[in-house]
N, C-alpha and C positions, 0 to 999 in steps of 0.2 A: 143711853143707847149702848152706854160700852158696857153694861153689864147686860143687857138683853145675850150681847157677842157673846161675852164670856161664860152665858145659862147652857145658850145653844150649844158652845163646842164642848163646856163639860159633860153635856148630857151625851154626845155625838161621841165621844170619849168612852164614856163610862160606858154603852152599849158596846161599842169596838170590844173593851177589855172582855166584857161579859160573853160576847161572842167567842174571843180570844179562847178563853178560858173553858167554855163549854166544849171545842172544838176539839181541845190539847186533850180535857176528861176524856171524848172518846176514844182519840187515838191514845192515850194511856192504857183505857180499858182493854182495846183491840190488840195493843201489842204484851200486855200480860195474858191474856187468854192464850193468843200465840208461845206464847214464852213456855206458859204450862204444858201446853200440846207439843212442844220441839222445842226441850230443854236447851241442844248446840243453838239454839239461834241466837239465844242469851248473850254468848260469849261472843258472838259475830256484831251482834249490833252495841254491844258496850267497847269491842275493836275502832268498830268507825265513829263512834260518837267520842272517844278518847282522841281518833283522828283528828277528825272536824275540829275540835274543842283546843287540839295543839296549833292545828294550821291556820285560826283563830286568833288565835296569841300571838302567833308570829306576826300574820298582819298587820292588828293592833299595835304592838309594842313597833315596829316597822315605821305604820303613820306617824304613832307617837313621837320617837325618833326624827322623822320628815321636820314636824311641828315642831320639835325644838331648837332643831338647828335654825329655822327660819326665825324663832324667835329670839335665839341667842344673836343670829347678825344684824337683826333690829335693835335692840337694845348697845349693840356695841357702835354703828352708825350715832344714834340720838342719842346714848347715855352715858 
């Protein structure tokens, strides 16, 4: 029975991604067509994806941080 589980969700998976992926193609296609048509926009949207991509990192590295101090006072409690 548990490999029925595990046909289902890879196959339920593997559509997600494919979806995923079809979806990113168009809005690729859509935002180079753009790009060609209104060269400046180029420079506007590689600004906010360089944003995004920083304020991202901070986050991460943030939790990161959270996650290791709770795991360093664990270990110093038990070890």
């Amino acid at each position: 029975m548990e490999k029925i589980h595990f046909i289902r969700e890879a196959r339920k998976s593997s559509r997600d991604l494919v979806a995923h992926f079809a979806l990113e193609g168009v809005l690729l296609v859509a935002l180079g067509i753009l790009v060609i048509k209104y060269p400046g926009l180029l420079i506007i949207i590689a600004s906010v994806i360089f944003i995004l991509l920083g304020l991202g990192a901070i986050a991460i590295a943030y939790k990161i941080r959270k996650f290791t101090k709770k795991f360093d006072q664990f270990f110093n409690i038990f070890g």
